[in-house]
KESE-647583 format. One line per 3 residues: number of its first residue (from 1); for each residue x, y, z of C-alpha. Coordinates in pm, 1 decimal. Each point is the difference from the previous one (the first is absolute). Layout:
BEGIN
NUM> X,Y,Z ~ ...
This chain:
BEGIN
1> 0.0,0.0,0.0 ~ 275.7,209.1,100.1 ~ 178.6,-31.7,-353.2
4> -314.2,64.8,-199.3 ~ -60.8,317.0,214.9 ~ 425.2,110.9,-77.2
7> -70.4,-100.6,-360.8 ~ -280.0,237.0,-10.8 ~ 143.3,276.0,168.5
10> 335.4,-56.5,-265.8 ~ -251.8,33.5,-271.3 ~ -182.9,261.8,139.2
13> 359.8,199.8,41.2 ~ 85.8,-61.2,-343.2 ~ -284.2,155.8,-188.8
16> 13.7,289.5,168.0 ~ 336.3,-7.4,-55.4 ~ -75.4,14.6,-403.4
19> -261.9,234.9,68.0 ~ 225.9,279.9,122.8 ~ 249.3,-88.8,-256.3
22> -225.3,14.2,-283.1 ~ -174.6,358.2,178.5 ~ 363.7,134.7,50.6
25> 101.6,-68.9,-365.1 ~ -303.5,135.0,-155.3 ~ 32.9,266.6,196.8
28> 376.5,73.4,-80.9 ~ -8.1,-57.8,-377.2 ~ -315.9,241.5,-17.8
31> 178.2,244.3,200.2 ~ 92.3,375.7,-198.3 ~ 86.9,292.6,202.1
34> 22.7,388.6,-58.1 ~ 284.7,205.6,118.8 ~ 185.0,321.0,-38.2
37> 335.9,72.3,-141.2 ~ 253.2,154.4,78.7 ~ -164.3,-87.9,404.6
40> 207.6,203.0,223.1 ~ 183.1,290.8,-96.4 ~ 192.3,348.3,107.7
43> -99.1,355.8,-229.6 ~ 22.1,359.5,92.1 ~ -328.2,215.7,52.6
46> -41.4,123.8,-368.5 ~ 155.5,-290.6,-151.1 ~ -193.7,-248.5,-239.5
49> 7.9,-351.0,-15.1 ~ -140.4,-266.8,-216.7 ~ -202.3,-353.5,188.1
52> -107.0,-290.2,-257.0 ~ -270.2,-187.5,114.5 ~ 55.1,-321.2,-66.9
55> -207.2,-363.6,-2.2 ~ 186.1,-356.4,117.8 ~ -212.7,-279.7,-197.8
58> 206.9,-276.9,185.5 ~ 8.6,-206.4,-320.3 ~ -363.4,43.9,-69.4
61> -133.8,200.2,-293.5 ~ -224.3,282.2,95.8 ~ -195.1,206.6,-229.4
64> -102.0,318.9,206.1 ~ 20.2,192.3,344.0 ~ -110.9,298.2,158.6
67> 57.1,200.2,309.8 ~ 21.9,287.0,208.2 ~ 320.1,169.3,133.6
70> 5.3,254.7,303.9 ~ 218.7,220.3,102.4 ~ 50.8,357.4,239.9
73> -84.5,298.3,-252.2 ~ 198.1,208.6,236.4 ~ 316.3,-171.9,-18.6
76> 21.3,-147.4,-387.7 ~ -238.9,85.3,-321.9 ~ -48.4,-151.2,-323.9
79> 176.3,182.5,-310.6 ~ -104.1,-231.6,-261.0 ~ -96.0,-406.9,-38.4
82> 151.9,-162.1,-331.3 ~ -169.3,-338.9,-98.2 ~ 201.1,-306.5,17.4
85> 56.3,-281.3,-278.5 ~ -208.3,-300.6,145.9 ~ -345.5,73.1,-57.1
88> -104.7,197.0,-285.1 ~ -354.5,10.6,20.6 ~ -105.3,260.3,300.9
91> -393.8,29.5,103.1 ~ 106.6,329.6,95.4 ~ 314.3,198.7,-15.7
94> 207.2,48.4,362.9 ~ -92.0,264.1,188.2 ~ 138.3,185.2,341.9
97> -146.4,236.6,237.1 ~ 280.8,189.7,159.4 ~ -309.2,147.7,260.7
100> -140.1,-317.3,74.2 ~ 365.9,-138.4,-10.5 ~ -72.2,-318.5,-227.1
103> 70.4,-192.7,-342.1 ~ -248.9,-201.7,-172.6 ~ 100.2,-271.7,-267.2
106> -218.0,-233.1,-165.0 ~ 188.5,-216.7,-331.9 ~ 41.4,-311.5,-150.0
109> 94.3,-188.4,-304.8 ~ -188.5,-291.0,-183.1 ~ 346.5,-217.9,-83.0
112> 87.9,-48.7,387.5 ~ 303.1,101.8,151.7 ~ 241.0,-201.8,209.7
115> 292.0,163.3,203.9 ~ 196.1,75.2,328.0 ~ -17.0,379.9,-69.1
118> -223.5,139.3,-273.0 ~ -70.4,363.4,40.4 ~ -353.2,117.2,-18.6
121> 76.1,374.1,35.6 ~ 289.9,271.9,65.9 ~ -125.7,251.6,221.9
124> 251.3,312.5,48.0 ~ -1.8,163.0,334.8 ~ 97.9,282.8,172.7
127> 91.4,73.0,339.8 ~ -190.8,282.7,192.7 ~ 168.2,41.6,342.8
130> 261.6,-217.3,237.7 ~ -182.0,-319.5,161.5 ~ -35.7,-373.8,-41.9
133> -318.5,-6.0,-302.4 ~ -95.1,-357.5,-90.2 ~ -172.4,-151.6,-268.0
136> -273.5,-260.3,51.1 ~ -274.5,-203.2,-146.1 ~ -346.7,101.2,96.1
139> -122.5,-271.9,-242.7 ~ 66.5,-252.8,-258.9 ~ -6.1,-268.4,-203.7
142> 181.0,-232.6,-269.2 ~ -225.7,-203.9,-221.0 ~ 111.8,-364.9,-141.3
145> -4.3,-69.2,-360.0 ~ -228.2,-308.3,124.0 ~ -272.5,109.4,-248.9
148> -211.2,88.3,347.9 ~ 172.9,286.9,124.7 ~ 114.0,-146.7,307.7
151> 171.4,242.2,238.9 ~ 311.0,-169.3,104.5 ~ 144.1,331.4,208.5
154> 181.6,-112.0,304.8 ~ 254.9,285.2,100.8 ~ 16.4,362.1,-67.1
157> 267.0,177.3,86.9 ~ 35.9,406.1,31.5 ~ 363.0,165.7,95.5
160> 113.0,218.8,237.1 ~ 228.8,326.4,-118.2 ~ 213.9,282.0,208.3
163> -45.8,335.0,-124.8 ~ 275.9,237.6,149.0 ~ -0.9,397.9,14.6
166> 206.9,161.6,-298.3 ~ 203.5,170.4,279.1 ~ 87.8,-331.5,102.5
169> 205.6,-68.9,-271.4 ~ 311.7,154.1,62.6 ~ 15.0,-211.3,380.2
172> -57.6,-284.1,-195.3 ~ 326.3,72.2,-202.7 ~ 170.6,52.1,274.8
175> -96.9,-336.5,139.2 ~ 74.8,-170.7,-301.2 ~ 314.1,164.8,-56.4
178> 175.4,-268.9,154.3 ~ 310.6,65.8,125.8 ~ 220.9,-324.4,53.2
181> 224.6,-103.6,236.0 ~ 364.8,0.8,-62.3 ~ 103.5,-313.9,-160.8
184> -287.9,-141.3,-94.4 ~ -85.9,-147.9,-353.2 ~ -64.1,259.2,-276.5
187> -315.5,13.8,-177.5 ~ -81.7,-360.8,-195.2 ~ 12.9,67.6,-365.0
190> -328.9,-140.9,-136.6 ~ -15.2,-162.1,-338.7 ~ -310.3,-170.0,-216.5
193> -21.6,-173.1,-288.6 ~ -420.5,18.8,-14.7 ~ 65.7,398.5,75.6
196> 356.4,100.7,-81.3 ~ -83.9,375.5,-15.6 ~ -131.2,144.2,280.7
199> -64.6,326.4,-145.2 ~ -235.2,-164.5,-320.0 ~ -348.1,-163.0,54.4
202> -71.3,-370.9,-72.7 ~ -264.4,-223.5,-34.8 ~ 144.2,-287.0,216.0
205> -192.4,-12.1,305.4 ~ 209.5,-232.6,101.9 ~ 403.2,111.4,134.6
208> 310.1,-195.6,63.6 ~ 217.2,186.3,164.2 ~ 335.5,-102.0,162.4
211> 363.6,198.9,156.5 ~ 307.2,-130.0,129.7 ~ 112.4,0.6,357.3
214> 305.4,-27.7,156.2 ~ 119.5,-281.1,239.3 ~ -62.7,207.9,294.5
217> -357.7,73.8,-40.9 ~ -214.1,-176.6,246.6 ~ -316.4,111.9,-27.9
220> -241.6,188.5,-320.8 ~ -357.5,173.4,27.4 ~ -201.0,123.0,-272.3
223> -344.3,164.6,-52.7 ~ -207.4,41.0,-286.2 ~ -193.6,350.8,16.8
226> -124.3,300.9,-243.5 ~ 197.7,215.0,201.5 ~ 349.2,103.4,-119.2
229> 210.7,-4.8,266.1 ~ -103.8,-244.4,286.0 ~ 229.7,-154.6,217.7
232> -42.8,-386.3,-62.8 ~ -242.7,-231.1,275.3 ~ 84.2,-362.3,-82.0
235> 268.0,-157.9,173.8 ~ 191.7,-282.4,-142.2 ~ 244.5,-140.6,179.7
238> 174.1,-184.3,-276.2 ~ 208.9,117.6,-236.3 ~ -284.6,57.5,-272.6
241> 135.1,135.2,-353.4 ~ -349.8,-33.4,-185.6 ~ -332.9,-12.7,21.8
244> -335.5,-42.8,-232.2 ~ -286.4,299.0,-25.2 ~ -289.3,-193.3,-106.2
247> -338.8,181.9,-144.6 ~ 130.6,345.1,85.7 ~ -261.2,309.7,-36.9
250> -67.1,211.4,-234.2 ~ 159.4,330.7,25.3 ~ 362.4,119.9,134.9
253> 133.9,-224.7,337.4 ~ 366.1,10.7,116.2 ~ 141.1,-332.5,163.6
256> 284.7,113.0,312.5 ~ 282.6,-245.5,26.6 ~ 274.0,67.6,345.3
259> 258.4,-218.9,145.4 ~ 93.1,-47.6,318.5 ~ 377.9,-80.0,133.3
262> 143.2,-60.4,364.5 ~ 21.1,403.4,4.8 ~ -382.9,55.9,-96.3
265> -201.0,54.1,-262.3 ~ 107.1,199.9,-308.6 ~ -93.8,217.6,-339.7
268> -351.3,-46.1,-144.6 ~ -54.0,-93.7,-374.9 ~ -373.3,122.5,-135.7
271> -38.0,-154.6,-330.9 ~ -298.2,128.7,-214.2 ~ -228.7,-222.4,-156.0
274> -273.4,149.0,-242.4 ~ -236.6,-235.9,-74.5 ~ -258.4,21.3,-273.7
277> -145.7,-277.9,-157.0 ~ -302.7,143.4,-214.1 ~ -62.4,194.0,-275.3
280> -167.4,395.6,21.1 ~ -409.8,-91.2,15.0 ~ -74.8,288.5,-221.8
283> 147.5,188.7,-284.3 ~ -205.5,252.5,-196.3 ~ 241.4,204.9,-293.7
286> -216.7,298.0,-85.0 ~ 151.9,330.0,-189.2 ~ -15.3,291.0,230.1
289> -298.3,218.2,16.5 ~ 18.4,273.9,-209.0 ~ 207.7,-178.5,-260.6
292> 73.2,188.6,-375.9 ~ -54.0,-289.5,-223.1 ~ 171.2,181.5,-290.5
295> 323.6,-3.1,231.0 ~ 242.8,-302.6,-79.6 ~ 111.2,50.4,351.8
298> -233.5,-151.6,255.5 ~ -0.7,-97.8,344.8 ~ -164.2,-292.9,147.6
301> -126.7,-7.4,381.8 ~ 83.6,-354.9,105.6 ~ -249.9,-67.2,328.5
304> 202.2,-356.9,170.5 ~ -139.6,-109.4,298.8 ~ 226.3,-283.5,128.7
307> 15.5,-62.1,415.6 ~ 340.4,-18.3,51.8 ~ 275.1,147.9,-247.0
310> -17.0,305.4,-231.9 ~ -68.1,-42.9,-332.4 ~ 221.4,240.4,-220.9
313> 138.8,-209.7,-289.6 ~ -190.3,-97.5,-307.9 ~ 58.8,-161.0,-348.1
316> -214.3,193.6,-242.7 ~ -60.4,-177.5,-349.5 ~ -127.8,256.7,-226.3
319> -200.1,-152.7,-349.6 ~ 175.0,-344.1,34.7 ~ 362.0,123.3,-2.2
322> 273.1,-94.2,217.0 ~ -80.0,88.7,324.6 ~ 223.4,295.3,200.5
325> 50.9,21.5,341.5 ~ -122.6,363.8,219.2 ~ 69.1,41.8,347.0
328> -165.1,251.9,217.1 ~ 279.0,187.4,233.4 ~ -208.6,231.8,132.6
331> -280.7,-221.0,90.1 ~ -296.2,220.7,-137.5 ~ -190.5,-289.8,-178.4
334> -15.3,114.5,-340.6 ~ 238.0,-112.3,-299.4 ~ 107.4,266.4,-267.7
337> -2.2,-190.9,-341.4 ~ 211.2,19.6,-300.0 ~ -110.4,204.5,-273.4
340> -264.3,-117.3,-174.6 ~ -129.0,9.0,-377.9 ~ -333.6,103.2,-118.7
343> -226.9,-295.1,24.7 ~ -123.1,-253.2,210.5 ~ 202.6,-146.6,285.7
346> -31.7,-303.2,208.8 ~ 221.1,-68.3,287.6 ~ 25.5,-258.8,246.3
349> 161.9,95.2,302.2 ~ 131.9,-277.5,292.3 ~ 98.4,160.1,364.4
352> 212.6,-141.8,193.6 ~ 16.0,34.5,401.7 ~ 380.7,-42.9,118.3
355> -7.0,-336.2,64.8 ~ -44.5,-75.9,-407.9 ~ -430.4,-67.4,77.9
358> -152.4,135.6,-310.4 ~ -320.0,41.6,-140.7 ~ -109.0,132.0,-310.3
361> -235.0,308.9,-160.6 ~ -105.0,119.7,-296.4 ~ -95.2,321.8,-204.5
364> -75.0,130.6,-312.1 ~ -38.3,355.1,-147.9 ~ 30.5,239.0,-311.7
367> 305.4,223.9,-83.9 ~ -206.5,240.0,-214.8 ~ 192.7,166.1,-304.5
370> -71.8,402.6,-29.6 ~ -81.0,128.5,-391.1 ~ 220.9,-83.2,-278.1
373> 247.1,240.3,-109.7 ~ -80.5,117.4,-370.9 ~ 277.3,208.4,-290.1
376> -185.6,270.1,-65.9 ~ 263.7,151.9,-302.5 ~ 211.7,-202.8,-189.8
379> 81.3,-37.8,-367.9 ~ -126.9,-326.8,-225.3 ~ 301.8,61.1,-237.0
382> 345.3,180.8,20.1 ~ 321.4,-103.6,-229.0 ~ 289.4,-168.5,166.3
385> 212.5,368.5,58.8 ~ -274.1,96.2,232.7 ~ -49.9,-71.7,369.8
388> -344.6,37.2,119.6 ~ -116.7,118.6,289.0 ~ -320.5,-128.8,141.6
391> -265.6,116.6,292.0 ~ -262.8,-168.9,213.5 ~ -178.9,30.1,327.4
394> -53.8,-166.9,305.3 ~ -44.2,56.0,322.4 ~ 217.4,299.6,185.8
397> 363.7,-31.5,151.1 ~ 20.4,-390.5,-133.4 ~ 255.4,-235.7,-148.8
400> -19.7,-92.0,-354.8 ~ 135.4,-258.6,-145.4 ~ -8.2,-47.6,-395.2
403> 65.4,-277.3,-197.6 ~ 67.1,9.2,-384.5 ~ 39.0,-292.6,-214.6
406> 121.3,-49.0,-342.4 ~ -250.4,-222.4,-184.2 ~ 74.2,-278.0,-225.1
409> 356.7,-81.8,163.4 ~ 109.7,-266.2,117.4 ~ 139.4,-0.6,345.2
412> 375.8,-101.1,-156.7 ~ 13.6,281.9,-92.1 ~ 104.2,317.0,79.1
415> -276.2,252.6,106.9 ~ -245.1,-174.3,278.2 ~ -267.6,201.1,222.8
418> 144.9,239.6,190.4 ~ -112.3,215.9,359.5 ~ 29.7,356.4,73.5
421> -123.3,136.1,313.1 ~ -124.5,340.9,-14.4 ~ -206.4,250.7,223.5
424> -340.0,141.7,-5.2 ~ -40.6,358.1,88.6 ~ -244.7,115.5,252.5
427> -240.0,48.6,-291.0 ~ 69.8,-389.3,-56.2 ~ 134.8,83.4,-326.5
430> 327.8,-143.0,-92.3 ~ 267.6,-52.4,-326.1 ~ 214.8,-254.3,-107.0
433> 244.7,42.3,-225.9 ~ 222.1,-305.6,-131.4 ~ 357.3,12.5,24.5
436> 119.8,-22.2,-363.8 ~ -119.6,-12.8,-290.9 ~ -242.6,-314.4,-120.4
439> 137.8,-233.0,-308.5 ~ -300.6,-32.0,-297.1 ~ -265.7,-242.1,141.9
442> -366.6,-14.4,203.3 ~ 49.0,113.5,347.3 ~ -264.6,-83.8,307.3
445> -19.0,219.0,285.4 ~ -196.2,-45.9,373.8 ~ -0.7,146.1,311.3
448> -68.7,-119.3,362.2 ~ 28.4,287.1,266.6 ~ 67.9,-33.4,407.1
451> -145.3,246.7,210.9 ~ 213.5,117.6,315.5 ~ -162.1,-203.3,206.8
454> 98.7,-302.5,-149.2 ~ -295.7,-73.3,-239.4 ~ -28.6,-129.2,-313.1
457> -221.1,75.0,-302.3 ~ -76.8,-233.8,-271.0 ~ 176.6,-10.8,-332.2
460> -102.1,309.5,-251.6 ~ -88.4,-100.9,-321.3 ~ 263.3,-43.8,-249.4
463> 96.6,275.5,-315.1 ~ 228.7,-111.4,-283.7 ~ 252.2,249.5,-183.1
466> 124.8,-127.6,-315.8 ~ 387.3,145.7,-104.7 ~ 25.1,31.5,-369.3
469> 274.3,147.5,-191.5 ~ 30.5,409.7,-78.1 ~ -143.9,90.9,-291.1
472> 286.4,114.2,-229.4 ~ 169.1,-309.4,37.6 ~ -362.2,-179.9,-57.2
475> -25.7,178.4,-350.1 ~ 368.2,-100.0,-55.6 ~ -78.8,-306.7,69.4
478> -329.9,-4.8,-193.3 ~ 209.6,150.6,-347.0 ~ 286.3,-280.9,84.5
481> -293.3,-254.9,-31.6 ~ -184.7,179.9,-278.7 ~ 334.7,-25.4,-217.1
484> 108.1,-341.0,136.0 ~ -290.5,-132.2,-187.0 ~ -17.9,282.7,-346.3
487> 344.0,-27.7,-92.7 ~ 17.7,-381.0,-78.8 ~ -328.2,-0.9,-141.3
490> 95.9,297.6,-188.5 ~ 318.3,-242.0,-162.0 ~ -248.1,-259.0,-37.1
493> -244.8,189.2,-151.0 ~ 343.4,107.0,-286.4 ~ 97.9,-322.3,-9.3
496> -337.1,-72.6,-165.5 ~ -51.4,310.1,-230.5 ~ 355.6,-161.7,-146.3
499> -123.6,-314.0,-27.2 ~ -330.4,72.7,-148.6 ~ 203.6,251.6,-232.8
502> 263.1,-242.5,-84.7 ~ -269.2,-296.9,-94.6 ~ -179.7,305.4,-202.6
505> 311.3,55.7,-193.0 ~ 22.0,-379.3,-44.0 ~ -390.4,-84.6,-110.6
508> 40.7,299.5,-284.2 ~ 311.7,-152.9,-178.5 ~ -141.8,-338.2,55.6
511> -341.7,143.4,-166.8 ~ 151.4,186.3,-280.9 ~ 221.6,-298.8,-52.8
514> -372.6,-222.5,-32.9 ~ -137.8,291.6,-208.2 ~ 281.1,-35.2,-216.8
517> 44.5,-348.4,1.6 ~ -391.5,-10.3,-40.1 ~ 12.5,217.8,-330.7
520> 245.3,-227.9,-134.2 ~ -194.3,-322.9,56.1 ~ -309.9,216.3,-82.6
523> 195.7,81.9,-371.0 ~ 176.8,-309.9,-22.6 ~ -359.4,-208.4,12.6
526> -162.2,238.9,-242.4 ~ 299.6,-97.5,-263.4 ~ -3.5,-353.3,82.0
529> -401.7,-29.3,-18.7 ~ 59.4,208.2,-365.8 ~ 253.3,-263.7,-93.9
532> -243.1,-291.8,69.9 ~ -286.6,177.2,-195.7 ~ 211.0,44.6,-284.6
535> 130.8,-329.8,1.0 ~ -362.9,-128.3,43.6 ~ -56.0,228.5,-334.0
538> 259.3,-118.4,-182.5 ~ -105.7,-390.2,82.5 ~ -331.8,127.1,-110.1
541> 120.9,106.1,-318.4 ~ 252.5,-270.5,-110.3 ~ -300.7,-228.7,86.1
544> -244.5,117.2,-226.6 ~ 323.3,55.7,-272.7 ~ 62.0,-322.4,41.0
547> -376.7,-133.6,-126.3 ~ -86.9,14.9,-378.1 ~ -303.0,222.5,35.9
550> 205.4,181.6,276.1 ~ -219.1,68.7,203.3 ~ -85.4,-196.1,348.2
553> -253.5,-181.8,128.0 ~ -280.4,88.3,194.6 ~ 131.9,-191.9,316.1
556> 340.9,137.4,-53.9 ~ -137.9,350.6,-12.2 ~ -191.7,-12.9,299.0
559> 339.9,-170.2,197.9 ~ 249.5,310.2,-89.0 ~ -251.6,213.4,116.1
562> -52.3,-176.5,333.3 ~ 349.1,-20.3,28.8 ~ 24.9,353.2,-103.9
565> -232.4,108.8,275.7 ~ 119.5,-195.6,293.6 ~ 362.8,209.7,-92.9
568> -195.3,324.8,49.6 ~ -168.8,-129.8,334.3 ~ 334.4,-79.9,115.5
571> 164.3,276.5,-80.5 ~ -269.6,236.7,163.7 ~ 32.1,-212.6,315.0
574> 354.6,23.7,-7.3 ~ -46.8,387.4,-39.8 ~ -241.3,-2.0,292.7
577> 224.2,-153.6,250.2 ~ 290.9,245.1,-118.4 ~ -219.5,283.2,53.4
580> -119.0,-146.1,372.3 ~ 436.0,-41.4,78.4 ~ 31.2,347.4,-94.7
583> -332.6,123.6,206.3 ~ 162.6,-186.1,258.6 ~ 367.7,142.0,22.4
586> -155.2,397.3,-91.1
């Protein structure tokens, strides 16, 4: 009986046993907590100072929170609060009361955020009068990205801050001025390799810093403080010669280093470390009220807001060029450009705080071009002895600058456009005159002006002078031509009179050669046709002497006459062509 009842009991141990384990580790995986930072703190009345609020998820996501801070109006008041980069969807924007002496946030973000520190807000401060002013949560909560909005707040935690008269300030140097015993060790030189220039910012919140000490030192305190000259706290009593700064605040803090020998403790080292690990939160590039837009010389007001470090350099890209760098040395937040064209102008602008955070604007505007210039007297012709001189107008007490081209040549060779700068009267009437005399050819002239303010005008319209050459060498040149082309026709035109003249000569010997020739045939055919008709006779007649009754027959008759009359057809046609060879040759 006894061992069921111990078995029982055992049992009964063990599940409550699980139950508190299981009700402790819910509870500590749920847990998130809300706290201040920097928590503690030393600042002169009049001095401001810069506390994050910040949310611990412990390894659980969390998608919103929302609170109430408190604090004594009469010892600290709210400046400004700068949203964090957490949650970027707000129900309503932070706001303070510096009567009431409260800050009100209320954010969240739908992807869930997990982390030791995240920063909800930057809320600058500034001290009123000396006392002890803390900062504490009124209310609050921190939502779990659960999907039911379960509040898993377990700890908030305010901070408590020393505010110390201004007149204070030079006991406090004396204090600090810390005057070593004799033989004691000399002030640790500090180095880091996460921070190796103490007088630069850096993004590193975490430092690794380490010194040397020598073989007497027995002992080393440090302190880690935002104020500049504090005598260290800590006490080590090894001979430490590094140590690790992890998650280190926003804003300026100064770590103290001192070593300690059998003679006491000796020189301080303060190193600086500037910490700043976001970018500015707002950058607005706007062109100063009031701005000329006809003015190639503008000014930019840059408005940076960044918590922590100044903002004065920038990279300005202006229309997609290479980028130039402007810093501003007296730190009045505005950015006087480079001279600018007429036209439009984009520029994208990226600030940079002095730890290298950046974040980028933009802008565009018009560079507007005042009226053209225009020549108002100028000549369309001249000859190449003469050098013209030519007028325009523009606007008064301005640069001109006027181009003249030749036209038609090629740029190997010798003439190509050339610039002359002249200046307008304060009528706004100005001359140019070349400075020698223009070779024969088509010239083109424009004119841009600039104003004494920098401004530029859009090109004129152009005028063309043509060079020709003077006229009594034109004539001679004209007669040169004129008789370059008479004289050899003139010889041709001989040339042929003597031909025709000489073939003349020839066709009237040739023809009175045929004429004569023609009268000979003609004579010679008459005889020769006479011969035949008499020999045609005399046949005639020997034939009929040769018949008894001497006379001929009918047939015989009627032959010699046929015979006769073919001789005087022939002979007429023979005439006839004679007559058409000497129609022919007259």
């Amino acid at each position: 009986m006894q061992d069921i009842i111990f078995h029982k009991t055992i049992f009964t141990s063990l599940k409550i046993s699980l139950i508190v384990l299981c009700v402790f580790f819910a509870s500590s995986a749920s847990a998130a907590s809300l706290s201040v930072s920097p928590n503690t703190g030393v600042y002169t009345s009049g001095q401001t100072f810069i506390v994050k609020l910040n949310v611990n998820t412990a390894n659980a996501p969390v998608n919103a929170a929302d609170g109430t801070l408190t604090f004594n109006p009469k010892e600290i008041s709210v400046v400004s609060i700068s949203k964090g980069s957490i949650f970027n969807l707000w129900t309503a924007d932070p706001t303070f009361s510096n009567s009431a002496g409260t800050v009100t946030f209320s954010g969240g973000s739908p992807t869930g955020y997990t982390g030791s520190a995240g920063t909800v807000i930057s809320i600058t401060f500034k001290s009123q009068n000396a006392g002890s002013p803390k900062i504490s949560f009124s209310k609050g909560s921190v939502l779990a990205a659960d999907g039911k909005g379960t509040n898993v707040l377990s700890a908030m935690n305010g901070g408590a801050y020393t505010i110390t008269a201004q007149e204070s300030t030079p006991q406090a140097e004396k204090i600090i001025e810390y005057v070593a015993p004799a033989n004691t060790p000399q002030a640790p030189v500090v180095v880091s390799n996460t921070h190796a220039d103490s007088t630069k910012w850096h993004t590193a919140k975490n430092a690794e810093l380490s010194w040397k000490v020598g073989d007497d030192v027995i002992a080393v305190r440090t302190l880690l403080n935002a104020n500049a000259s504090s005598i260290p706290t800590k006490v080590y009593d090894t001979q430490l010669t590094k140590i690790s700064l992890e998650n280190l605040d926003e804003g300026v803090q100064y770590f103290h280093v001192q070593l300690k020998n059998a003679d006491g403790w000796g020189k301080v080292t303060h190193f600086k470390l500037a910490i700043d690990s976001e970018k500015p939160t707002r950058f607005e590039p706007v062109l100063v009220t009031g701005s000329d837009l006809s003015n190639p010389m503008q000014t930019l007001s840059v408005k940076v807001e960044d918590a922590t470090s100044k903002v004065r350099r920038f990279s300005i890209q202006v229309d997609g060029k290479e980028p130039y760098e402007y810093v501003d040395q007296t730190g009045s937040s505005t950015i006087q450009l480079q001279p600018l064209l007429p036209g439009r102008h984009t520029f994208i602008i990226e600030a940079f705080d002095e730890a290298s955070n950046s974040i980028i604007g933009s802008l565009s505007f018009e560079i507007l071009a005042f009226d053209k210039p225009s020549f108002t007297e100028y000549p369309h012709e001249i000859n190449e002895q003469v050098i013209p001189v030519i007028k325009g107008v523009t606007r008064p007490k301005s640069k001109v600058q006027v181009s003249i081209t030749q036209l038609g040549v090629s740029a190997s060779q010798a003439f190509t456009t050339k610039t002359a700068e002249v200046q307008s009267d304060d009528s706004g009437i100005f001359i140019f005159i070349p400075d020698g005399k223009l070779a024969l050819g088509v010239y083109e002239l424009t004119a841009v002006a600039i104003d004494q303010y920098g401004a530029q005008s859009a090109p004129s319209d152009a005028i063309r002078i043509a060079v020709q050459q003077p006229g009594y060498v034109k004539i001679g040149s004209m007669v040169v031509s004129f008789l370059s082309v008479l004289i050899p026709l003139f010889a041709l035109s001989t040339l042929l009179i003597i031909g025709i003249w000489f073939l003349l000569f020839k066709f009237k010997a040739f023809r009175a050669k045929v004429q004569k020739e023609t009268k000979e045939v003609a004579a010679k055919l008459i005889s020769e046709f006479g011969i035949l008709r008499g020999a045609l006779e005399e046949e005639k007649v020997s034939l009929a002497d040769s018949r008894k009754t001497k006379k001929l027959t009918k047939a015989e008759s009627d032959l010699f006459e046929h015979m006769d009359e073919i001789l005087k057809q022939s002979e007429k046609n023979v005439e006839k062509e004679v007559e058409d060879v000497e129609d022919l040759v007259k």
